[in-house]
TIKOL-70645 format. One record per residue (C-alpha): residue in one letter; x, y, z. Coordinates in steps of 0.5 Angstrom, whole numbers, padded with zeros to 4 digits, always signed. Each point is the difference from the previous one (the first is absolute). Example, Ala and Ser with C-alpha at 12.3 -4.5 7.8 and 13.67 -1.06 7.14 Angstrom:
<nodes>
A+0025-0009+0016 S+0002+0007-0002 
</nodes>
This chain:
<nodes>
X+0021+0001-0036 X-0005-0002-0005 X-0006+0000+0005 X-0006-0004-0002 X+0002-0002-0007 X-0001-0007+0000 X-0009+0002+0002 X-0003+0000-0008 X+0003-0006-0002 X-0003-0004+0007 X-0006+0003+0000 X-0001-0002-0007 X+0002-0007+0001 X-0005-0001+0007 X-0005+0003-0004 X+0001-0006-0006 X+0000-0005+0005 X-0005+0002+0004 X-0004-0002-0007 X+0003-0006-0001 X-0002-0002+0007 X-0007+0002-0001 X-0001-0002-0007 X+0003-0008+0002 X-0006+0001+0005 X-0005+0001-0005 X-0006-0005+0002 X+0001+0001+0007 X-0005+0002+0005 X+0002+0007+0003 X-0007+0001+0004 X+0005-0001+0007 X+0007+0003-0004 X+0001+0006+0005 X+0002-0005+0006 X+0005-0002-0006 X+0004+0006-0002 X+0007-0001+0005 X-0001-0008-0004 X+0000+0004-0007 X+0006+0004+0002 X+0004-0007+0002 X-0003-0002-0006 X+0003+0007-0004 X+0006-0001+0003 X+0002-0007-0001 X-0002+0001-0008 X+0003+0007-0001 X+0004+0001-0007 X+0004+0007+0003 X+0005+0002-0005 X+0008-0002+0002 X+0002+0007+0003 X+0006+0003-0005 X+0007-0003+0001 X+0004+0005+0005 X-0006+0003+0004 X+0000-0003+0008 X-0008-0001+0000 X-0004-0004+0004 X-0007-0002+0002 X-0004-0005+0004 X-0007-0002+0001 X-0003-0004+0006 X+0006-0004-0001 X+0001-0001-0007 X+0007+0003-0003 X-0003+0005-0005 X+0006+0002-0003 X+0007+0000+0002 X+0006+0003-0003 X+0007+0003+0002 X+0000+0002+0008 X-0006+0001+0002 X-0003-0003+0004 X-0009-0002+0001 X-0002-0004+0005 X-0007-0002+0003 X-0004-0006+0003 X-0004-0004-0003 X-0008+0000+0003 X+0001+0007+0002 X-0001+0004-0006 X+0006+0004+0000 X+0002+0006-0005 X+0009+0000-0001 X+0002+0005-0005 X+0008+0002+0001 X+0003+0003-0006 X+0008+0003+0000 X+0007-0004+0003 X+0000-0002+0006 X-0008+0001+0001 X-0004-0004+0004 X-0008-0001+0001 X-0003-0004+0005 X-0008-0001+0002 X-0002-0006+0004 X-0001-0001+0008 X-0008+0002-0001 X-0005+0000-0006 X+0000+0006-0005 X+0006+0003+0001 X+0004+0004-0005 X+0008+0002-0001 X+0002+0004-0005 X+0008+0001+0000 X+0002+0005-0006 X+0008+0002-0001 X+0007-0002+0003 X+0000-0004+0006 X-0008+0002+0001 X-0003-0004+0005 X-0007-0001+0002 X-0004-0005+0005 X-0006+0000+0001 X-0004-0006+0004 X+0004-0003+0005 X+0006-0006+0000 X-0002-0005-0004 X-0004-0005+0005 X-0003+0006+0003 X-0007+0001+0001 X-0005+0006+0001 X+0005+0005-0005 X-0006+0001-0004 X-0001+0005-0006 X+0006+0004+0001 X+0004+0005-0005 X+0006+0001-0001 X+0003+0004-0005 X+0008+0002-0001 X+0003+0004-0006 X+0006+0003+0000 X+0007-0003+0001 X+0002-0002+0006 X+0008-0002+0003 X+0001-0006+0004 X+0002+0002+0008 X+0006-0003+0002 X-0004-0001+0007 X-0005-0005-0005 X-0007+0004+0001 X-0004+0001-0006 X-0002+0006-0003 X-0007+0002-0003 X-0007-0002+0001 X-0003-0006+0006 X-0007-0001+0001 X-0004-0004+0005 X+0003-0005+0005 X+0005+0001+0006 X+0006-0005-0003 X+0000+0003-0006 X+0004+0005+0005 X+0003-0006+0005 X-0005+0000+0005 X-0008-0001+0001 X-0006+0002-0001 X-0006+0000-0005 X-0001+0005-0006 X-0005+0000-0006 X-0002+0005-0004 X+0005+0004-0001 X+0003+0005-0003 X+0008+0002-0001 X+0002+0003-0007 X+0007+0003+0000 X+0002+0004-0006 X+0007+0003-0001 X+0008-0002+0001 X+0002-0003+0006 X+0008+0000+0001 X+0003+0000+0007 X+0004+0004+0004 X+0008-0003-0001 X+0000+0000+0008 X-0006-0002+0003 X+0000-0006-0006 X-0008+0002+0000 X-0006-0004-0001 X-0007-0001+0001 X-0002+0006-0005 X-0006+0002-0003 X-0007-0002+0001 X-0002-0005+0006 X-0008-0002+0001 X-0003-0005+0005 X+0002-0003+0006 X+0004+0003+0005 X+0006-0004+0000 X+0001+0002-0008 X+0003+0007+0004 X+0003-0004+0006 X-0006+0001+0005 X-0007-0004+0002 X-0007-0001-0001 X-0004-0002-0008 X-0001+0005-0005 X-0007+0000-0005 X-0001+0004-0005 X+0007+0006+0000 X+0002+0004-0004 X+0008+0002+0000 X+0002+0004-0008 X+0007+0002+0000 X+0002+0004-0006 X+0007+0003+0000 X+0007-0002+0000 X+0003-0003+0007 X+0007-0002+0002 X-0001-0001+0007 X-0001-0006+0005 X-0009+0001+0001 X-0001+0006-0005 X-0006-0001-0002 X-0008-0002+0002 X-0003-0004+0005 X-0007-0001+0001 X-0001-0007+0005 X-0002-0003+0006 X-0008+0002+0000 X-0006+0001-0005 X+0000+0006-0005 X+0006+0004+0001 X+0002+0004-0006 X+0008+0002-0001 X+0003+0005-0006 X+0006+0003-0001 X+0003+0004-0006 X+0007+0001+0000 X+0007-0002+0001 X+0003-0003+0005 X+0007+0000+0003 X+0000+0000+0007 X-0002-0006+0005 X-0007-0003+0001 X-0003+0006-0004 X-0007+0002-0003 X-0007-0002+0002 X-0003-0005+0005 X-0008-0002+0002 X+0000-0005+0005 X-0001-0003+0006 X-0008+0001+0000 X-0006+0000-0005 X+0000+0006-0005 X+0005+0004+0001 X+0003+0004-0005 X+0007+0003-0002 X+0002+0004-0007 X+0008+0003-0002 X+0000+0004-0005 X+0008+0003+0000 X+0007-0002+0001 X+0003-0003+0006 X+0008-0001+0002 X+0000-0001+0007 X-0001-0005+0005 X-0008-0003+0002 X-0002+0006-0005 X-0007-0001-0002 X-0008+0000+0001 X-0002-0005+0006 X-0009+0000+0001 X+0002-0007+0006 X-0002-0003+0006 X-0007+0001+0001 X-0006+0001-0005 X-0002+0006-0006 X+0006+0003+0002 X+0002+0005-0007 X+0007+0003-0001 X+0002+0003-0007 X+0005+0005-0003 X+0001+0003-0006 X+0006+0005+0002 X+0007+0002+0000 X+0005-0007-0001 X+0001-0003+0008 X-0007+0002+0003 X-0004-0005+0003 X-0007+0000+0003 X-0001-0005+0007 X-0008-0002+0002 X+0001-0007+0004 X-0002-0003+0007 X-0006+0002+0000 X-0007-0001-0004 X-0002+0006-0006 X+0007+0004+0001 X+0000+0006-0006 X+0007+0002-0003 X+0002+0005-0005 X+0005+0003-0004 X-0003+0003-0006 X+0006+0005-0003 X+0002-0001-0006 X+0004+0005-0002 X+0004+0001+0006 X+0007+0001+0002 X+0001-0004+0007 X-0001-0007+0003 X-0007+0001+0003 X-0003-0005+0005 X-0007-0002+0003 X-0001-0004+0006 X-0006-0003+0004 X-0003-0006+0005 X+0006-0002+0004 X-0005-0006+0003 X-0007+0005+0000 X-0006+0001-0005 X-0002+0006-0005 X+0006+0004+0000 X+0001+0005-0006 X+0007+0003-0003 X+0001+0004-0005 X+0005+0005-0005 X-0003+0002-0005 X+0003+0004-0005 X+0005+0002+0005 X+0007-0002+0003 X+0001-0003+0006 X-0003-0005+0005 X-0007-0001+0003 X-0002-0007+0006 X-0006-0001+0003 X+0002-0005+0007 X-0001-0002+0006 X-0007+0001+0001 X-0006-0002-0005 X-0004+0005-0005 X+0006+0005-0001 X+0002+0004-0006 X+0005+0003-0001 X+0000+0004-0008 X+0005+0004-0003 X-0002+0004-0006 X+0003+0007-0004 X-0005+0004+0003 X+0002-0002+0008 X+0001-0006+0004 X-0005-0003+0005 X-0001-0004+0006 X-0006-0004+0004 X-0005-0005+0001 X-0007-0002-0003 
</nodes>
């Protein structure tokens, strides 16, 4: 994969239309233009002179609607009046912006796939990123590998997303058995995951191999969640999950093999979960609001987890630099914390 090749040239003829379209102007008022440039931009992309791409190469980009250029099986798609950016470059790559205005995709190796927006018809899908680079397989189950932003029906359901942000970095391969799927980064609506509610202004960032049903990073279904993993994903349904609430925050930095591996910060707001451990160690903060919990040991030897909140409020657990386990449940104000030094307990 010759990632971003195609950049220099692109930009260097934008920049040479943007001229032409400028100096075919001259003589013309400018005092109000600023209310004008998404008319400019039309008028950039209707009289752009881009180079052809090379023979041989699968590259594709749309603007707003216009076919920018179009070579191999690369496919660019967006919708006219809502200024969307569609880049797909590599076989089989797909990149498809539109269903809200501002929308950017971006989709760099074999089978990459990025959606960003909504379905096309769609509304309310604003401003949202998403990026996939790597080569992906494509599951016999037909779920689609990569990067989703925004929308619910990008994902078959409902619900509003803008704002977004699913960027996905690495292979997705899926496993011969489960026939795998809906891998790598998703970002919005809660439906994109197979749950409820709107999405606005999540963050879902994985990097690392995946090769299972669900591996990979999740931020969807409220306002400002934040998920991370990096790592590679062989198990079910693993890595990192921030959801379900406003603000959360979930960070995997290890290796995960087994079934529902990973970080999860859900269900009730601010709640943080973070590992970076052993391969297979989790962290659980969720079911209630500012729940805390850790696994900070990078150099040990075994499956380490940390678990808080079970549906109450301002729970503490964590190993650090330590092996073993630490929860913090069933009451609020817990702490529950384990160190090289000794293991303590208690409340606030």
């Amino acid at each position: 994969m010759n990632v971003g090749v195609f950049s220099r040239p692109i930009l260097l003829a934008l920049e040479m239309s943007i001229g032409a379209v400028l100096a075919s102007s001259a003589g013309t008022a400018w005092a109000d233009s600023s209310s004008d440039w998404l008319a400019l931009a039309d008028s950039v992309a209707a009289a752009s002179v881009l180079p052809a791409a090379p023979s041989g190469v699968d590259l594709a980009i749309s603007f707003d609607g216009y076919s920018i250029i179009q070579s191999g099986s690369a496919t660019a798609q967006t919708v006219s009046g809502e200024y969307g950016l569609a880049i797909a470059e590599g076989s089989g790559s797909y990149a498809f912006a539109g269903g809200g205005i501002g929308d950017l995709a971006e989709a760099e190796g074999v089978n990459a796939f990025a959606l960003a927006g909504g379905a096309p018809g769609d509304t309310g899908g604003d401003y949202n990123t998403a990026i996939d680079i790597g080569n992906n397989a494509l599951p016999s189950t037909g779920a689609r590998d990569g990067a989703y932003a925004g929308n619910g029906d990008l994902g078959g359901g409902t619900g509003i997303g803008a704002h977004n942000v699913a960027i996905d970095i690495g292979n997705n391969t899926n496993d011969p058995v489960t026939g795998g799927g809906n891998e790598g980064a998703f970002a919005g609506a809660g439906a994109l995951v197979g749950d409820s509610g709107d999405g606005y202004y999540n963050t879902a960032i994985d990097i690392g191999n995946n090769s299972n049903w669900g591996d990979g990073a999740d931020a969807f279904g409220g306002t400002g969640n934040y998920a991370s993993d990096i790592g590679n994903m062989s198990g079910y349904s693993e890595g990192a999950y921030a959801g379900l609430g406003d603000h959360n925050t979930a960070i995997a930095d290890t290796n995960y093999t087994e079934i529902y591996g990973g970080v999860y910060a859900v269900q009730g707001n601010d709640n943080t979960a973070f590992v970076v451990g052993p391969q297979d160690s989790y962290a659980a903060a969720f079911d209630g609001n500012s729940n805390s919990s850790y696994v900070l040991d990078p150099f040990g030897s075994t499956t380490s987890f940390a678990e808080t909140g079970y549906g109450h409020s301002s729970d503490l657990a964590a190993l650090l630099y330590t092996d073993g386990g630490a929860v913090a449940v069933n009451a609020d104000s817990l702490y529950d914390i384990a160190t090289v030094l000794g293991h303590t307990v208690g409340t606030f």
